[in-house]
C-alpha beads as a LAMMPS data file, in Angstrom:
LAMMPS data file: protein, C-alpha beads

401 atoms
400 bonds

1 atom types
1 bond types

-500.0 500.0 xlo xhi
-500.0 500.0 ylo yhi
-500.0 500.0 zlo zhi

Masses

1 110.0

Atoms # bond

1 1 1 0.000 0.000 0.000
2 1 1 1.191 3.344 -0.527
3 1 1 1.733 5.979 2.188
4 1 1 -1.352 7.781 1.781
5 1 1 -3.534 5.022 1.516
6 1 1 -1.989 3.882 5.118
7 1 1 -2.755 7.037 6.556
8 1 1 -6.097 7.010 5.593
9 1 1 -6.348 3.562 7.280
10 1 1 -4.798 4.560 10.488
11 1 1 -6.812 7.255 10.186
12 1 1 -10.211 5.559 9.637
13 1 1 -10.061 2.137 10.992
14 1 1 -8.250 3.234 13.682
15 1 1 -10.611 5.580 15.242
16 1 1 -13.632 2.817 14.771
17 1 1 -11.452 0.407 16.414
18 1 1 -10.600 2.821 19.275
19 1 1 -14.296 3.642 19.813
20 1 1 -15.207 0.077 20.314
21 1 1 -12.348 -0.753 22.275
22 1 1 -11.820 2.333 24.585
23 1 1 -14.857 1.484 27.254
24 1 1 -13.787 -2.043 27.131
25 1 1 -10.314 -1.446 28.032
26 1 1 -11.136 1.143 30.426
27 1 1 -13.549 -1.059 32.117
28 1 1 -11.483 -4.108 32.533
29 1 1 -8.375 -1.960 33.682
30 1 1 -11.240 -0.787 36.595
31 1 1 -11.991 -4.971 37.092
32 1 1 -8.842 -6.077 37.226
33 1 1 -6.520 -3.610 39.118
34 1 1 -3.222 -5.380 36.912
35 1 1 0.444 -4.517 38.380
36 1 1 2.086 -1.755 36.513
37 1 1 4.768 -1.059 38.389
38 1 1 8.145 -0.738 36.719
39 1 1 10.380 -1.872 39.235
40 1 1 11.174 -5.253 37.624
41 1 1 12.593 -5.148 34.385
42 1 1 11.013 -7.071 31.393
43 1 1 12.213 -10.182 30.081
44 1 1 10.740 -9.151 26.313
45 1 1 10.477 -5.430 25.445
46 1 1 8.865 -5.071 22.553
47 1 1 9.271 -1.777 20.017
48 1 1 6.634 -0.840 17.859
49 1 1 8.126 1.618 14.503
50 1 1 6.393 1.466 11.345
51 1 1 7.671 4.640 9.652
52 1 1 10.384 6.426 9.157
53 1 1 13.842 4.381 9.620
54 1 1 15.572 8.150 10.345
55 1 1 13.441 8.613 13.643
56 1 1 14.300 5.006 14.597
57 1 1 18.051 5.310 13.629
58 1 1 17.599 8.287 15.869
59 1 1 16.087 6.568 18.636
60 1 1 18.769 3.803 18.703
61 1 1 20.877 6.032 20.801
62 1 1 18.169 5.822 23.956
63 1 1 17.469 2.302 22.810
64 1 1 21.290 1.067 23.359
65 1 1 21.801 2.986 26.947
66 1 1 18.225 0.930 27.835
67 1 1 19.884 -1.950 27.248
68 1 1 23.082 -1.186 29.235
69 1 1 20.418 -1.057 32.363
70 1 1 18.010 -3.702 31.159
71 1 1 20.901 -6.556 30.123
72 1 1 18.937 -9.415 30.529
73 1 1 16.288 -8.272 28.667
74 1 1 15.309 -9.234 24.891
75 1 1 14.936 -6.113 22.779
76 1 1 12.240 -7.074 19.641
77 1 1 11.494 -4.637 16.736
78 1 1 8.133 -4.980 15.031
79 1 1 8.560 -3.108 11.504
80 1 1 7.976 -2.492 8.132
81 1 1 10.476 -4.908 5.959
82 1 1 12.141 -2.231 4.309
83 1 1 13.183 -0.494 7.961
84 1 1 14.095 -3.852 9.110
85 1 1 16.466 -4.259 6.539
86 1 1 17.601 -0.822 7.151
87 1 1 18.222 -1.276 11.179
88 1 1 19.755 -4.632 10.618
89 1 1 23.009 -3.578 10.347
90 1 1 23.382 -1.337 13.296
91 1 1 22.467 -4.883 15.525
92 1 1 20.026 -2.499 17.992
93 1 1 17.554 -5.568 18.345
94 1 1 17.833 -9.177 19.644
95 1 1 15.279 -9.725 16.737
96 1 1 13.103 -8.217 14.345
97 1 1 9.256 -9.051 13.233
98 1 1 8.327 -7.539 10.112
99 1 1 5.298 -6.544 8.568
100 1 1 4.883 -6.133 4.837
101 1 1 2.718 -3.513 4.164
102 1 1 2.259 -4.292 0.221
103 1 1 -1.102 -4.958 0.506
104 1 1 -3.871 -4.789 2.994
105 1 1 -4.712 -8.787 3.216
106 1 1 -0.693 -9.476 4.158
107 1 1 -0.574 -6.672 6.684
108 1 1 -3.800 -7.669 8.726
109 1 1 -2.208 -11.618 8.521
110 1 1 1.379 -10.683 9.229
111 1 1 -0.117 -8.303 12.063
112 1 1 -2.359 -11.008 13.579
113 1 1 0.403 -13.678 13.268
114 1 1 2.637 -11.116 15.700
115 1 1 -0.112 -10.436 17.783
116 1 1 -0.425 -14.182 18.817
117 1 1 3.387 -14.963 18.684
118 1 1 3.361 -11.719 21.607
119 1 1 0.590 -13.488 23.515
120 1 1 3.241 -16.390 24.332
121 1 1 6.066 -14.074 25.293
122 1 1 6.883 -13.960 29.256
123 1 1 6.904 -10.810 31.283
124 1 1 6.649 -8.838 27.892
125 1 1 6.085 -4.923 27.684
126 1 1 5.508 -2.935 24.823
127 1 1 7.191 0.370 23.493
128 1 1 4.867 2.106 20.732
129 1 1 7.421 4.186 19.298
130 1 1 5.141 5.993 16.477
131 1 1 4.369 9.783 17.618
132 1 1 0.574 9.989 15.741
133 1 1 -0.464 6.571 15.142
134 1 1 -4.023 5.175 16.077
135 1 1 -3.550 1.126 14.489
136 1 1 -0.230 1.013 16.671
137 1 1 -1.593 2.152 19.905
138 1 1 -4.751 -0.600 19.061
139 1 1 -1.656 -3.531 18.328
140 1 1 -0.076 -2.485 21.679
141 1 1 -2.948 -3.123 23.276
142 1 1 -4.066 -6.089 21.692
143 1 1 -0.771 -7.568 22.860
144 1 1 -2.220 -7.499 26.511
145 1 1 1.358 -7.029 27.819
146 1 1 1.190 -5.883 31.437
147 1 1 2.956 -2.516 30.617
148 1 1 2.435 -0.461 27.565
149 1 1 4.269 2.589 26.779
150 1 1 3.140 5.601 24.062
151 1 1 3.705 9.017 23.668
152 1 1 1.062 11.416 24.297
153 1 1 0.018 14.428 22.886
154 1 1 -2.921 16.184 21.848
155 1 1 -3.799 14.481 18.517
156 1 1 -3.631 11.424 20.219
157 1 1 -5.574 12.165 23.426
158 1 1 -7.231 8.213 23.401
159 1 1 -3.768 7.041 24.310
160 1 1 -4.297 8.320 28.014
161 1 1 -7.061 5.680 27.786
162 1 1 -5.525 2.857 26.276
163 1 1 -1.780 2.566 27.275
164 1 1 -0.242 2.521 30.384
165 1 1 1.852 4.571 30.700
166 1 1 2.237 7.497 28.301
167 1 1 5.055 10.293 28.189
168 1 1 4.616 13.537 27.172
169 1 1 5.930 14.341 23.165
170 1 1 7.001 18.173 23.484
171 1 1 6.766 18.960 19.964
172 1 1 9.253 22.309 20.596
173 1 1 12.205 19.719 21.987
174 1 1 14.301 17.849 20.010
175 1 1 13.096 14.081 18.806
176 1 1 16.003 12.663 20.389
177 1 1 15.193 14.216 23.906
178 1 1 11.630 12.353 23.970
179 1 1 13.345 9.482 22.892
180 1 1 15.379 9.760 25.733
181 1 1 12.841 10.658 28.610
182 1 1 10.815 7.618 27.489
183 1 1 13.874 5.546 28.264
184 1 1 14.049 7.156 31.685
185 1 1 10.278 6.269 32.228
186 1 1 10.555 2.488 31.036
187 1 1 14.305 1.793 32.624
188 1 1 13.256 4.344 36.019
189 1 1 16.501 5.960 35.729
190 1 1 17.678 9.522 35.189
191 1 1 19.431 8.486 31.927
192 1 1 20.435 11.425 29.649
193 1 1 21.410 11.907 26.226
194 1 1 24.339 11.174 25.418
195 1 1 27.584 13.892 25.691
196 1 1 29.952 12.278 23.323
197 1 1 30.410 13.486 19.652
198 1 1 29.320 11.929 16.246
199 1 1 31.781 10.011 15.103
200 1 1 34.720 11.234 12.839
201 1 1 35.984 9.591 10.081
202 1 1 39.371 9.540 8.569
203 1 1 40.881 10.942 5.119
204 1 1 37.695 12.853 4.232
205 1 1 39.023 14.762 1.784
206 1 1 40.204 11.727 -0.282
207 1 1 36.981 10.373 -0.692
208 1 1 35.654 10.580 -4.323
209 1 1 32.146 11.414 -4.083
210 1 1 29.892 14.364 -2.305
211 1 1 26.586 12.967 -1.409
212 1 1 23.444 14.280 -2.274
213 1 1 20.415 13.826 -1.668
214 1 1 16.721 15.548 -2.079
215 1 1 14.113 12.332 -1.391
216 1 1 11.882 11.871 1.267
217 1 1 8.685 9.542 1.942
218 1 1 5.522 10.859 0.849
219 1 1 4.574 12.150 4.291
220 1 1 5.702 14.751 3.455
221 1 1 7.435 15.837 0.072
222 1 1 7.278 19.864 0.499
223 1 1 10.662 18.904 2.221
224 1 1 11.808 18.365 -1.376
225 1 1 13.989 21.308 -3.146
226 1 1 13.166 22.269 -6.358
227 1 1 14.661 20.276 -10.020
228 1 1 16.520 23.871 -10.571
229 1 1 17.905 24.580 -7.146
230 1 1 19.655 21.266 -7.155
231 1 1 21.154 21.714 -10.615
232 1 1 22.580 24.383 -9.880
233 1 1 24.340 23.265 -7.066
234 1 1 25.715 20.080 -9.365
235 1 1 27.373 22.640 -12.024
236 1 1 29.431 23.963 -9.406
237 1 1 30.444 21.135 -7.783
238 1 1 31.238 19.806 -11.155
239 1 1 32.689 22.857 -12.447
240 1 1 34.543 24.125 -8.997
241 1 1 36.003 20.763 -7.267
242 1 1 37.408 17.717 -8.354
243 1 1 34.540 15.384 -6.877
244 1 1 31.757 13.082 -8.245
245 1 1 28.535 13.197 -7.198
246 1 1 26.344 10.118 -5.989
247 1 1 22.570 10.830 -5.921
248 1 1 20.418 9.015 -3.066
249 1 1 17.194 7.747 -3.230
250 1 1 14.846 4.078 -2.841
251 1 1 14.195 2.441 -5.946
252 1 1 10.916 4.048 -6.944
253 1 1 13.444 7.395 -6.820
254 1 1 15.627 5.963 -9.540
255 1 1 13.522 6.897 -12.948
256 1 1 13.190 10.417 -11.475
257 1 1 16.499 10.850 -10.688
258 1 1 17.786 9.534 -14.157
259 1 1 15.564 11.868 -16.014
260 1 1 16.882 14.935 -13.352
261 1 1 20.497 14.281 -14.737
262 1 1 19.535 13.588 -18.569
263 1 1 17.109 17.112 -18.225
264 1 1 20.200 19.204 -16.085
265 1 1 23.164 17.021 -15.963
266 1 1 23.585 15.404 -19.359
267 1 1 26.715 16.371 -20.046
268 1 1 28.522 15.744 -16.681
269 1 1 26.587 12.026 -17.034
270 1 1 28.741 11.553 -20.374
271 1 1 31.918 12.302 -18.352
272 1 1 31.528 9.623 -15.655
273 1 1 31.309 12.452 -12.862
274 1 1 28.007 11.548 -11.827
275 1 1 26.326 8.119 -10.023
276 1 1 22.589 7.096 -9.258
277 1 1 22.838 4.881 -6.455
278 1 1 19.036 4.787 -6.120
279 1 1 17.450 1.402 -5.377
280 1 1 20.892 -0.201 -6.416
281 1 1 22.594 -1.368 -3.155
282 1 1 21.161 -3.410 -0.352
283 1 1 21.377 -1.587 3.351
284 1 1 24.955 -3.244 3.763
285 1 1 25.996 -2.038 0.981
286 1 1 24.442 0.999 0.718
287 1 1 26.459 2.020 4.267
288 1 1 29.795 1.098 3.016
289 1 1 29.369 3.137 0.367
290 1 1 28.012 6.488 2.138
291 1 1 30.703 5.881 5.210
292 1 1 33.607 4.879 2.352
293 1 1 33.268 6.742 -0.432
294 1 1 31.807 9.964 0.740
295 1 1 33.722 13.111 1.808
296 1 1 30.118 14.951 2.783
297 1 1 26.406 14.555 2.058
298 1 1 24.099 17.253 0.699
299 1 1 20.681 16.453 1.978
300 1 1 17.228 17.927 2.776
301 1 1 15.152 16.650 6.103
302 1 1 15.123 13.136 5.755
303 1 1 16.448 9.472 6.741
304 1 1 19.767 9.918 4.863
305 1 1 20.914 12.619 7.101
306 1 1 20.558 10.674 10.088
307 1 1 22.282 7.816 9.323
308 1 1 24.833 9.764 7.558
309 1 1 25.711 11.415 10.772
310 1 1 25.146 7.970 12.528
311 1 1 28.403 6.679 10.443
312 1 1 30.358 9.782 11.007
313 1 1 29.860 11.795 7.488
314 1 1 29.981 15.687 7.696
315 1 1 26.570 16.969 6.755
316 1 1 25.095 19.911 5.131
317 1 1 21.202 19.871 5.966
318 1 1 18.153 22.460 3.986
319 1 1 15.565 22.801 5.753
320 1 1 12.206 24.713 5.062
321 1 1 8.881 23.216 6.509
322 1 1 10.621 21.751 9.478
323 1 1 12.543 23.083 12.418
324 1 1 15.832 21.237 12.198
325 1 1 16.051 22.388 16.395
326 1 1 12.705 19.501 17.010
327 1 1 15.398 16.380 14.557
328 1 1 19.327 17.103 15.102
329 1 1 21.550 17.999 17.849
330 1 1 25.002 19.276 16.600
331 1 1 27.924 18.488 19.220
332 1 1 29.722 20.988 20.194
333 1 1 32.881 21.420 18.884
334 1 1 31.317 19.548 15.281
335 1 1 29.463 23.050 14.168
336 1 1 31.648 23.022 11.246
337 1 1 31.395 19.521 10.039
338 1 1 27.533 19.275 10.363
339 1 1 26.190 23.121 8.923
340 1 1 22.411 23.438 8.721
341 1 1 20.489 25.993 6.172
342 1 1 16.465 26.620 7.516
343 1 1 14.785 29.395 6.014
344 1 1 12.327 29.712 8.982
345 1 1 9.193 31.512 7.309
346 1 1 6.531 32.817 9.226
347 1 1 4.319 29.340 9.193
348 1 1 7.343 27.418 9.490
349 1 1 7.195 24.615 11.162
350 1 1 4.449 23.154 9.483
351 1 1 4.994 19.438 8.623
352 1 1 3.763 17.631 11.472
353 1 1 1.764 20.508 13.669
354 1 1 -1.065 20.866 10.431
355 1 1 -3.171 18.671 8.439
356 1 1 -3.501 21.542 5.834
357 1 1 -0.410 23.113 5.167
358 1 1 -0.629 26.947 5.051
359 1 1 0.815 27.115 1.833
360 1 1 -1.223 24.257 0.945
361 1 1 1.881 22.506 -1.268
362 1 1 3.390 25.660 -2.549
363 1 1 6.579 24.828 -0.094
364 1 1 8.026 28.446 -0.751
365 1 1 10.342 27.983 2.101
366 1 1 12.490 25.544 0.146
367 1 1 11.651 27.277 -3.535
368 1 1 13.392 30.878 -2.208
369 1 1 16.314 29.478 -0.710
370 1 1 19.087 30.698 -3.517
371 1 1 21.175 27.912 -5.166
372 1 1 24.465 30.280 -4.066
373 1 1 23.837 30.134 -0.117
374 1 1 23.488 26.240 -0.231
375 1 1 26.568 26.465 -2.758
376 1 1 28.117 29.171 0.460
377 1 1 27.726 26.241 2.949
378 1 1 29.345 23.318 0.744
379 1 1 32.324 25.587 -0.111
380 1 1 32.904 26.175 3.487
381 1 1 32.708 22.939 4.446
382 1 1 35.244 21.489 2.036
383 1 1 37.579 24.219 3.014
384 1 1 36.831 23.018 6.616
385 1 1 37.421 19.386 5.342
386 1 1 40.712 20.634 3.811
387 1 1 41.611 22.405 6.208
388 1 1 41.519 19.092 8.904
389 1 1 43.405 17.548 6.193
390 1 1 46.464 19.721 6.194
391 1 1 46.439 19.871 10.398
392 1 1 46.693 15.698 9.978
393 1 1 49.591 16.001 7.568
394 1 1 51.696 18.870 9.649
395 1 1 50.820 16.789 12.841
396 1 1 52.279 13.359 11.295
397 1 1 54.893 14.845 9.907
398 1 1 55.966 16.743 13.141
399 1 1 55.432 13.030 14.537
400 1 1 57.593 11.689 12.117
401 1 1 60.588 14.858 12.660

Bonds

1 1 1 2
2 1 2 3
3 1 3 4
4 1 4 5
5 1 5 6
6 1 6 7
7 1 7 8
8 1 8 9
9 1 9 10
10 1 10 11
11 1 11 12
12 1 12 13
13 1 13 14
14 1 14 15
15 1 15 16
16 1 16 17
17 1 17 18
18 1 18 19
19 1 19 20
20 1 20 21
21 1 21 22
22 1 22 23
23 1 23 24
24 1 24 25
25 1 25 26
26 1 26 27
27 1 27 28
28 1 28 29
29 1 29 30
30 1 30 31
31 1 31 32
32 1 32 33
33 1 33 34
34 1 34 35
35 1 35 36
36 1 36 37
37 1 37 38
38 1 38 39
39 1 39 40
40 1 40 41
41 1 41 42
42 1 42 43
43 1 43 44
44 1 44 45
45 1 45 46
46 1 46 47
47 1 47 48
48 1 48 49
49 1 49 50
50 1 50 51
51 1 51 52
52 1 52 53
53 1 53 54
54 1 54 55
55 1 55 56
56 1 56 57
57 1 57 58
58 1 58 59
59 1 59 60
60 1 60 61
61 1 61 62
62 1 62 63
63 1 63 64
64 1 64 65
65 1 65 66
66 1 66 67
67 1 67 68
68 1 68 69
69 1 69 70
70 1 70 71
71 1 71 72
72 1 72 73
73 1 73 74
74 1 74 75
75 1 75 76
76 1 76 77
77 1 77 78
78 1 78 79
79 1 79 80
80 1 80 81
81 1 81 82
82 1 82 83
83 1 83 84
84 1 84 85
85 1 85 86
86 1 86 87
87 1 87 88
88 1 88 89
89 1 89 90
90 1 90 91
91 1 91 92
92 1 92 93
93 1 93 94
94 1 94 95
95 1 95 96
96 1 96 97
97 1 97 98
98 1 98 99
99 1 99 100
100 1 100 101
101 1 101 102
102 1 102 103
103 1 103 104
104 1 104 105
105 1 105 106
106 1 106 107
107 1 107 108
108 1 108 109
109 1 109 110
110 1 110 111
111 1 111 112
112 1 112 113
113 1 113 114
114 1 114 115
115 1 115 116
116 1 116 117
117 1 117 118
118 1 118 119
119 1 119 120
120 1 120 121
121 1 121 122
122 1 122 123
123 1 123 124
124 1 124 125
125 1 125 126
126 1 126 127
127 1 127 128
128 1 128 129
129 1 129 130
130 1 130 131
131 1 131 132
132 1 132 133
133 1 133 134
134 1 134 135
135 1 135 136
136 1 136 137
137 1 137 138
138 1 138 139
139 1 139 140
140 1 140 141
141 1 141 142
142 1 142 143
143 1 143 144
144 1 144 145
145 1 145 146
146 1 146 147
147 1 147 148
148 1 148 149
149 1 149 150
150 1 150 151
151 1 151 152
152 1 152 153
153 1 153 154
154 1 154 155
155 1 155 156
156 1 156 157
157 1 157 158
158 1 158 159
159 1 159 160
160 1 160 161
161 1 161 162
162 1 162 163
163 1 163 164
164 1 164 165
165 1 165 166
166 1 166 167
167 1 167 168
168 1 168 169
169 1 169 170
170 1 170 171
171 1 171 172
172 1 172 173
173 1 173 174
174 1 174 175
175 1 175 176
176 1 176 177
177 1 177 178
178 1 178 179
179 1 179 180
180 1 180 181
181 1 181 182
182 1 182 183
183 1 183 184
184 1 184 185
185 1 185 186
186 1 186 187
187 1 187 188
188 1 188 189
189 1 189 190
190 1 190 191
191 1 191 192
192 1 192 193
193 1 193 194
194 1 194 195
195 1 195 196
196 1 196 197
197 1 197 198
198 1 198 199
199 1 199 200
200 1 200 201
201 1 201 202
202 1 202 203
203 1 203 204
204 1 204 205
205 1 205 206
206 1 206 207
207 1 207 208
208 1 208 209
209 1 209 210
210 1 210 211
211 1 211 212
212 1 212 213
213 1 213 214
214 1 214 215
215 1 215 216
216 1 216 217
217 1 217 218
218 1 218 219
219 1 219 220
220 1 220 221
221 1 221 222
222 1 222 223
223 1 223 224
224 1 224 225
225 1 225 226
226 1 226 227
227 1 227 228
228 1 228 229
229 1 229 230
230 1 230 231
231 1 231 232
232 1 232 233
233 1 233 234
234 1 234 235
235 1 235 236
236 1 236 237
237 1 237 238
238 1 238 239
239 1 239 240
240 1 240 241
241 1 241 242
242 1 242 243
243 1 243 244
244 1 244 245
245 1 245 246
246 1 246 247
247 1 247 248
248 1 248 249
249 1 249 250
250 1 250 251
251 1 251 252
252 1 252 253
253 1 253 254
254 1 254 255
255 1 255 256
256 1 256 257
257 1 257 258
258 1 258 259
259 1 259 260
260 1 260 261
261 1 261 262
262 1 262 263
263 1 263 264
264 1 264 265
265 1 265 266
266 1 266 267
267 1 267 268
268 1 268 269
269 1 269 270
270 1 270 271
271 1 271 272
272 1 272 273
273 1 273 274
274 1 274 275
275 1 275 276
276 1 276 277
277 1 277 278
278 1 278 279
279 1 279 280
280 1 280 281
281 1 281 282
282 1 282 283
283 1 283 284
284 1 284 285
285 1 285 286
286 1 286 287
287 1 287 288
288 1 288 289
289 1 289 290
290 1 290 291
291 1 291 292
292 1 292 293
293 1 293 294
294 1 294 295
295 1 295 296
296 1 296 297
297 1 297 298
298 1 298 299
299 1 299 300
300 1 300 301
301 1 301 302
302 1 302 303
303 1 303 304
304 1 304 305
305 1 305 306
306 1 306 307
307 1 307 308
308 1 308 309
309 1 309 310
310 1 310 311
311 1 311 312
312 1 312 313
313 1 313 314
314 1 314 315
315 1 315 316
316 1 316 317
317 1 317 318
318 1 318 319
319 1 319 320
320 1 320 321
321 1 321 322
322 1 322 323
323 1 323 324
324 1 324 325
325 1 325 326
326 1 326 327
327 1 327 328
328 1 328 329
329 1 329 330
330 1 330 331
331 1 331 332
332 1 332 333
333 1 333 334
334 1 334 335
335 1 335 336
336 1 336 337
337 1 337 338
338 1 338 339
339 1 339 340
340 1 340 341
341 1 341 342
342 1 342 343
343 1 343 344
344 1 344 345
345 1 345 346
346 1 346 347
347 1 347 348
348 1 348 349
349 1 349 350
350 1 350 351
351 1 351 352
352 1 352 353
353 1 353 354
354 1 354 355
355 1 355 356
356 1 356 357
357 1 357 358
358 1 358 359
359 1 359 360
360 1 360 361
361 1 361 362
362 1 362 363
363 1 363 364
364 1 364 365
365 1 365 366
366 1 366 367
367 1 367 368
368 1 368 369
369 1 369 370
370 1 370 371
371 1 371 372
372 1 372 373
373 1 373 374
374 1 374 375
375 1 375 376
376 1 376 377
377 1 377 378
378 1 378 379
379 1 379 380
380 1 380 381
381 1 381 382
382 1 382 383
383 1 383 384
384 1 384 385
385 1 385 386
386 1 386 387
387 1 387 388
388 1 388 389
389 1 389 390
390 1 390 391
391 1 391 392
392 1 392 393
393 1 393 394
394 1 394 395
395 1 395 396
396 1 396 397
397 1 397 398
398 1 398 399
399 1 399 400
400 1 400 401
C-alpha cells in the first residue's frame, strides 16, 4: 500500500477500532486492578516503529543505553520490511518481526500472526514508538502485555485511555530528547542523552564522491527542493572541485532521478562524474558506500541525514517546513562539520503541527532558498574538510621529525 492510503487507514479504521475498544479497556483496567509497576525489568520489550527508519536510527541512541540497564532483557522490533532491513546492520535488536505492508490482506495476517506470537512471550512490555499513530496504539494493546508505553500528545488524546503509561511528546524539543525521557520512564533511571560526539571519520578529503540527496517519503514531500535549485548546485560542484557526485534515493526514486540528470546534468553524465545509487545497493551495501566513499552529504530533512551522521559523514542539511532544532543535535565542537540551512518563514514549522499546510503545497520555504547560499555552505565545508586535512599532515609529519 502506498503511504497515503496507510494514513487514511490509520486514520479511519483506527478511530472505529478505538471507539469500540476504549470502554472495554477502560472497564477491565477498573476490574482487574493489573500490576504496573516498573520496578522489575522485562524479560521481552517489545518496540513498535512502522515509519520512518531516520526517527528510529535516531532513537537507537536511547534504545542502546536501555539496554546497558536492562541486560537481561530481549529487545524485539516490530517493523515495516524495508526499515528492518535498514536497522539490521546497526544490531540495535535481539530480533526483528516484520510486517509487509504491500497490501492490505498481508498486513492484517502478518499483524495477527505477531499479535499471537506476543501473547506467548513472558513478562513482555511494549514500546509504541510511532508519535501519531491510532492502528499502533490498538496492536499495543491487543498484545495485553502488562505494561504499555506511548507518547502522548494532543492528537492522540485516546492514548491516556488505552496505554499505560504514556510520556509527554514536546513537539518544541528535540526528537532525540523524547526518545530519551521515554527511556528514563521504562528503565526508572535519570538516563540522559548522550555527551559524546558523532563520530569522525578519517581521510575525508580523499573520498571521491559528495553525497546528495533531495528524497523523502511521501509524508511529506514539500521537504523536497526544487529540479533547478539542485542543478545548480551540481554545475558547481562539477565545475569548482574535483569530486563526483552520488545521488540518493529508494528504488521508486531511480527513474526520477535519471531523467533529473539527462534534463540538467547530461553532459557531466557523459563524463563519468556523476552516479545514481538509487534502489541499487542493499542496506549493507548501501552504508559502506556512504561511510567509504563519501567526503560529505548534501541532503534535505530526511532518513539519509541521520544515518549519515550515525556513520560519522559531515553533513550539510536544507531545511524549510521543518525546524531542524525539534530532529538534530550538533555536538559541540562539530558546528563546522555538520552546517544546517532553515529558512524559517513565518508558518514554518508546518509538517507535522497541520493537516492543511498553510501554503497548501506551494513549499516556498524551500523554492526561495538561492542555489548560491546552499553552494556558500558546501564551499565552506570542504575548506573546513581541507583544512583538517592539512592539520593531519603537519601533525604526522611533526610526529615523524
Amino acid at each position: 500500500m502506498q503511504l497515503p492510503a496507510n494514513r487514511k487507514l490509520d486514520k479511519y479504521l483506527g478511530y472505529c477500532l478505538i471507539g469500540i475498544l476504549l470502554p472495554v479497556t477502560r472497564l477491565l483496567g477498573i476490574t482487574m486492578r493489573r500490576d504496573h509497576s516498573l520496578q522489575q525489568p522485562p524479560k521481552h520489550l517489545l518496540f513498535i516503529k512502522l515509519l520512518g527508519l531516520g526517527s528510529l536510527v535516531v532513537a537507537s541512541d536511547s534504545i542502546e543505553a536501555m539496554r546497558k540497564k536492562m541486560p537481561d532483557t530481549r529487545f524485539i522490533l516490530l517493523t515495516d520490511t524495508n526499515i528492518a532491513s535498514g536497522i539490521t546492520p546497526f544490531q540495535v535488536f535481539d530480533e526483528i518481526w516484520t510486517i509487509d505492508t504491500s497490501s492490505l490482506s498481508i498486513t492484517i495476517s502478518t499483524s495477527l500472526k505477531y499479535i499471537m506470537r506476543s501473547w506467548l512471550l513472558k513478562k513482555l512490555w511494549v514500546v509504541d514508538l510511532e508519535v501519531y499513530s491510532k492502528l499502533t496504539t490498538v496492536y499495543s494493546l491487543f498484545t495485553m502485555a502488562r505494561n504499555r508505553f506511548g507518547f502522548h500528545l494532543k492528537p492522540v488524546f485516546f492514548r491516556k485511555f488505552l496505554n499505560t503509561h504514556n510520556i509527554p511528546f514536546k513537539q518544541t524539543a528535540c526528537l532525540e530528547d523524547n526518545y530519551y525521557h521515554m527511556a528514563q520512564v521504562i528503565t526508572q533511571t535519570g538516563m540522559q542523552p548522550s555527551t559524546e560526539t558523532d563520530p569522525i571519520r578519517a581521510n575525508e578529503w580523499d573520498k571521491p564522491y559528495i553525497i546528495l540527496n533531495n528524497t523523502c517519503s511521501s509524508l511529506a514531500p514539500v521537504r523536497k527542493l526544487p529540479d533547478e535549485t539542485m542543478a545548480a548546485v551540481c554545475t558547481w560542484i562539477m565545475t569548482h572541485t574535483h569530486f563526483r557526485i552520488a545521488f540518493l534515493g529508494t528504488g521508486s526514486d531511480k527513474a526520477a532521478i535519471d531523467q533529473f540528470i539527462e534534463e540538467h546534468l547530461s553532459a557531466y553524465k557523459q563524463k563519468g562524474k556523476l552516479t545514481n545509487i538509487a534502489g541499487a545497493l542493499d542496506f549493507d551495501a548501501y552504508y559502506r558506500f556512504i561511510a567509504g566513499k563519501g567526503v560529505c552529504m548534501l541532503t534535505i530533512d530526511s532518513g539519509p541525514l541521520h544515518i549519515a551522521r550515525k556513520l560519522g559523514l559531515p553533513t550539510i542539511s536544507v531545511w524549510g517546513p521543518t525546524n531542524p532544532a525539534s530532529y538534530i543535535k550538533i555536538p559541540a565542537g562539530q558546528e563546522n562539520r555538520h552546517q544546517v540551512l532553515y529558512n524559517k518563514v513565518a508558518c514554518s514549522p508546518c509538517v507535522h503541527h497541520f493537516e492543511q499546510l498553510p501554503c497548501g503545497g506551494n513549499n516556498f520555504c524551500m523554492k526561495d532558498i538561492a542555489a548560491s547560499s546552499i553552494i556558500e555552505k558546501l564551499n565552506g565545508l570542504l575548506k573546513h574538510l581541507q583544512e583538517e586535512k592539512d592539520r593531519i599532515g603537519i601533525s604526522t609529519s611533526l610526529n615523524a621529525f
